[in-house]
Residue, then its C-alpha position, 0 to 999 in steps of 0.5 A: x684830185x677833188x672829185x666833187x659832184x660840182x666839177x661839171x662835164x669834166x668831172x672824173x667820178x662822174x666819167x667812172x660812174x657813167x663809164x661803169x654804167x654804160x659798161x654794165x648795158x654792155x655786159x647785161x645785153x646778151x642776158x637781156x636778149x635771152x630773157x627777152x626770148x622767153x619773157x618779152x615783158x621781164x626783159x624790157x622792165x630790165x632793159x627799162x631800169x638799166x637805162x633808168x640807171x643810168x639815166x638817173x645818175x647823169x642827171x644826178x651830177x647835173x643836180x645841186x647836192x639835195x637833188x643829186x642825192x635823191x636821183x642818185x637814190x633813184x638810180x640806185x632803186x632802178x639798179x635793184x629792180x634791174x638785179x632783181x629782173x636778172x634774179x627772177x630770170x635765173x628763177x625762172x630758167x630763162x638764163x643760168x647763174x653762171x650766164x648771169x655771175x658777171x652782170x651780178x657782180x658788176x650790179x652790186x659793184x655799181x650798187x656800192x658805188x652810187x651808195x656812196x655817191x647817195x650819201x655825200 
């Protein structure tokens, strides 16, 4: 099975990642709902970089290979950003660790996987 970024809409790599990333706003909803009642503003940049994430990687496998790197660089930042928002709110008391290991776990297992599809 080749799982190039040209393969277009029937790509498998590219049904995984998006797979991965719709599953991860699954995951991070309730956390986002709990940040949100104590910080509206941290919640919707969380909110914001998760669908920035994913927004980033679709348009990365629409992309030749120079530009699909770049968004899948863009993602990867917004993934971060998004992990970092979840981090302060553990900070800041909105949510506990232990509310929050999934989502965390889920976020750095996504993290690697767009690092390498950044680097190909």
């Amino acid at each position: 099975m080749n799982l190039s970024l040209g393969e277009g809409m029937h790509n498998p790599l590219r049904y995984l990642v998006l797979e991965h990333v719709t599953a991860l706003i699954s995951l991070s909803r309730p956390l986002v709902e709990a940040i949100h009642r104590a910080d509206r503003d941290l919640a919707s940049q969380v909110r914001r970089a998760l669908s920035s994430t994913g927004l980033n990687v679709a348009e990365a496998f629409g992309n030749d290979a120079g530009n699909a790197r770049l968004r899948f660089r863009t993602a990867r930042g917004s993934l971060y950003e998004a992990q970092a928002g979840i981090r302060i709110a553990i900070a800041w008391a909105h949510i506990t660790q232990e509310q929050a290991q999934a989502t965390l776990e889920s976020l750095d297992d996504l993290g690697g996987r767009i690092y390498g599809l950044s680097r190909s």
